[in-house]
C-alpha positions as CSV (number, residue, x, y, z in Angstrom):
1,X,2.5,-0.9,-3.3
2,X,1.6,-2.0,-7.1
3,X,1.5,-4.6,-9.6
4,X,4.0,-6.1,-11.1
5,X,3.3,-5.4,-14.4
6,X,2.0,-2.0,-14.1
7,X,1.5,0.7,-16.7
8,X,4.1,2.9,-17.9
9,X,2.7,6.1,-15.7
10,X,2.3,4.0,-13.0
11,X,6.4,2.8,-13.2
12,X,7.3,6.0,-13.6
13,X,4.9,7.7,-10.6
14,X,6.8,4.6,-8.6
15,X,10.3,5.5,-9.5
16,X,9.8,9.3,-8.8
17,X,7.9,8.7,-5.4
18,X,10.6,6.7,-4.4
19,X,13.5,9.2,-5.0
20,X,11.1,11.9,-3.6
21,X,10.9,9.7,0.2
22,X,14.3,8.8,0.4
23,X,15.1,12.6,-0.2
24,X,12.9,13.1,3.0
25,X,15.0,10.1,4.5
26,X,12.4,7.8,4.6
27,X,12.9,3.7,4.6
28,X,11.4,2.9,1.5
29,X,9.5,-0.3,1.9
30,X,8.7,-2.7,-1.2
31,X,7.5,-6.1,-2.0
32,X,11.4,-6.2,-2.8
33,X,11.5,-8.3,-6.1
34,X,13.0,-6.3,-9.1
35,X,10.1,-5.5,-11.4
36,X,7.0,-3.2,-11.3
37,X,6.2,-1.1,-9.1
38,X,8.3,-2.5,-6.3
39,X,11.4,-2.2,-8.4
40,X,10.7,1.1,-9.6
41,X,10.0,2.3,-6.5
42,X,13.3,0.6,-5.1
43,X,15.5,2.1,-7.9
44,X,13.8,5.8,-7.7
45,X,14.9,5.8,-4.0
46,X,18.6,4.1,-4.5
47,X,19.0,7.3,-7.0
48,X,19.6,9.5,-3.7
49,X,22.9,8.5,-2.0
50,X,22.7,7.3,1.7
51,X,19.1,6.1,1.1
52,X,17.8,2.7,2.5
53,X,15.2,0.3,1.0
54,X,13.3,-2.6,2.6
55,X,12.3,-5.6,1.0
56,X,10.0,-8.2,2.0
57,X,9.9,-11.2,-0.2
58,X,7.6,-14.1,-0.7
59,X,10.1,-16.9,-0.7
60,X,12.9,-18.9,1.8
61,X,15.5,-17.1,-0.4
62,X,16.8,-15.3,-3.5
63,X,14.3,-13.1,-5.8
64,X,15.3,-9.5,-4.5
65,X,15.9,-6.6,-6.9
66,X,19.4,-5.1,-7.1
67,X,17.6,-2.0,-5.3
68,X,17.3,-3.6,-1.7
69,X,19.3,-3.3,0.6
70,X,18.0,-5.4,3.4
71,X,16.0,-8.3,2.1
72,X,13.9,-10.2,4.7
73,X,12.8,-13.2,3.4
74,X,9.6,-14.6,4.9
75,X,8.4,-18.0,3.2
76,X,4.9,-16.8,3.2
77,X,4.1,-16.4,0.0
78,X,1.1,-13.6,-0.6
79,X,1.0,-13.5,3.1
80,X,3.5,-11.5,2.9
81,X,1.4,-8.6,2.1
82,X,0.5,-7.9,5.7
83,X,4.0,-7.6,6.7
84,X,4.1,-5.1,4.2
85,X,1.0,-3.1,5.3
86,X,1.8,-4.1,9.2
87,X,5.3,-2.3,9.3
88,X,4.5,0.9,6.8
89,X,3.3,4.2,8.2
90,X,1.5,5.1,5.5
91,X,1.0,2.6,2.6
92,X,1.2,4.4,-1.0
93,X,-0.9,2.2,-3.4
94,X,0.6,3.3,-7.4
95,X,-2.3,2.2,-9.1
96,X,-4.5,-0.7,-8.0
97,X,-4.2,-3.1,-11.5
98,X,-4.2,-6.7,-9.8
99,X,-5.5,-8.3,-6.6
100,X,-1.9,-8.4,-5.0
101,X,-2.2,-4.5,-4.3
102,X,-6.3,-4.5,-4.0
103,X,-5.4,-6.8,-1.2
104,X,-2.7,-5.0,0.5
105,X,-4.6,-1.9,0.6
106,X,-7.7,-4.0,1.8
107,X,-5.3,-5.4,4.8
108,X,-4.2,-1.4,5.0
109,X,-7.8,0.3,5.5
110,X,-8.6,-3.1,8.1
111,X,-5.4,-2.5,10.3
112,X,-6.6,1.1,10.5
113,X,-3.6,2.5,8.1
114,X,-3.5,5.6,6.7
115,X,-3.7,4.6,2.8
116,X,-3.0,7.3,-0.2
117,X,-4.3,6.3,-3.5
118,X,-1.9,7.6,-6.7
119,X,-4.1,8.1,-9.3
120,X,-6.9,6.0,-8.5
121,X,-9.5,4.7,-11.3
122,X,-12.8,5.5,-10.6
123,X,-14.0,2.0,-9.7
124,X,-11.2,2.2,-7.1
125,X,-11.6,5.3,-5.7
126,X,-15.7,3.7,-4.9
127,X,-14.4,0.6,-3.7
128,X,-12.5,1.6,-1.4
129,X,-14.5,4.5,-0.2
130,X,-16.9,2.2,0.8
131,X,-14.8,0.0,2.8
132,X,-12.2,2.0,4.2
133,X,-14.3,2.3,7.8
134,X,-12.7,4.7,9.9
135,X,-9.1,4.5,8.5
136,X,-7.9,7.2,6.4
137,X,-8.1,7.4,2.9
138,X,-6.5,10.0,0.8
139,X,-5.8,10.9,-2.9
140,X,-3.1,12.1,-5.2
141,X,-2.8,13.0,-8.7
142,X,1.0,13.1,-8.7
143,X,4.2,11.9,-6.6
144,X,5.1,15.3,-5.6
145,X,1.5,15.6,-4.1
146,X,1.6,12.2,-2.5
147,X,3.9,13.5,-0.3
148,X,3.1,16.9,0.4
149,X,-0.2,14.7,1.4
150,X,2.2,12.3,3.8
151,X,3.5,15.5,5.5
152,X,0.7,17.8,5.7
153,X,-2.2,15.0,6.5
154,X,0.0,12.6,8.1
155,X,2.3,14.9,10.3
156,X,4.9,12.8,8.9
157,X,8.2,15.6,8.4
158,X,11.6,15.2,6.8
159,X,14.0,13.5,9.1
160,X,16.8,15.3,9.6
161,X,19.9,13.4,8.6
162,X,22.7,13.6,6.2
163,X,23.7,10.9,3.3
C-alpha cells in the first residue's frame, strides 16, 4: 500500500519489494492503477517470470496498470481499500504520505492484520503505535528486511513452485 504520488525512495522500495515477493511466489496485491506505489510495486513483481499480481480498482471498469494481471473491478470507490486490507496476509504500507494508505493501514490494525511499516516517519510510527490495539505492528528500514520480517515474524515461507 502507498500513495500515488509518492517519493522517489518510496517508488523505488515499492518496485524492489515487489520483485523480492514474487521471487518468494507470492500474489502481489495492489490498488492496481498504474502509478505510485501500486504500479511500482506491480511492475517490480512482473520483473520475475511466472509471477502473478492482483489488482483491485475503484471503478466499474478500465484504469488498471499494464502490470496486473487479474483486475477486479469493484465500483466502490475508496471502499475499496478494505478489500485490499481484507484479502492481504500481511499489508506492507511504503510510506504513509496521503490518507488513502493512512486509511488502509487504519482498516489493517482494526481487522487485526499484521501490518509492516517501510520506512515510517516518526509521526507515523506514533500514530499508529498508539492505535494498533492488539494487531501486529512491525518495522523495516529496507525491502530486503521487510521480508525477512514477513518470514521470520509472520511464519509466512517461500512457496515452493516453479515459473
Amino acid at each position: 500500500m502507498g500513495a500515488s504520488e509518492p517519493s522517489t525512495r518510496n517508488l523505488e522500495d515499492a518496485h524492489e519489494l515487489g520483485m523480492l515477493l514474487a521471487q518468494r511466489g507470492w500474489i502481489v496485491l495492489t490498488g492496481g492503477r498504474p502509478e505510485g506505489v501500486m504500479g511500482a510495486a506491480a511492475a517490480g513483481a512482473k520483473r520475475i517470470p511466472g509471477s502473478i499480481t492482483l489488482g483491485i480498482l475503484p471503478g466499474t471498469t478500465g484504469g488498471a496498470g499494464p502490470n496486473v494481471d487479474v483486475a477486479i473491478f469493484t465500483g466502490m470507490g475508496e471502499a475499496r481499500n478494505a478489500i485490499n486490507v481484507l484479502t492481504s496476509d500481511v499489508i506492507v504500507a511504503a510510506g504513509i504520505e496521503g490518507p488513502g494508505t493512512l486509511s488502509e493501514v487504519a482498516l489493517a490494525l482494526k481487522a487485526g492484520k499484521p501490518v509492516l511499516l517501510l520506512r515510517p516517519s516518526n509521526a507515523a510510527r506514533e500514530l499508529f503505535q498508539l492505535i494498533r490495539g492488539d494487531a501486529l505492528l512491525l518495522e523495516a528500514q529496507s525491502p530486503e528486511q521487510a521480508v525477512r520480517l514477513i518470514e521470520e515474524e509472520l511464519g509466512l515461507a517461500r512457496l515452493q513452485w516453479s515459473p
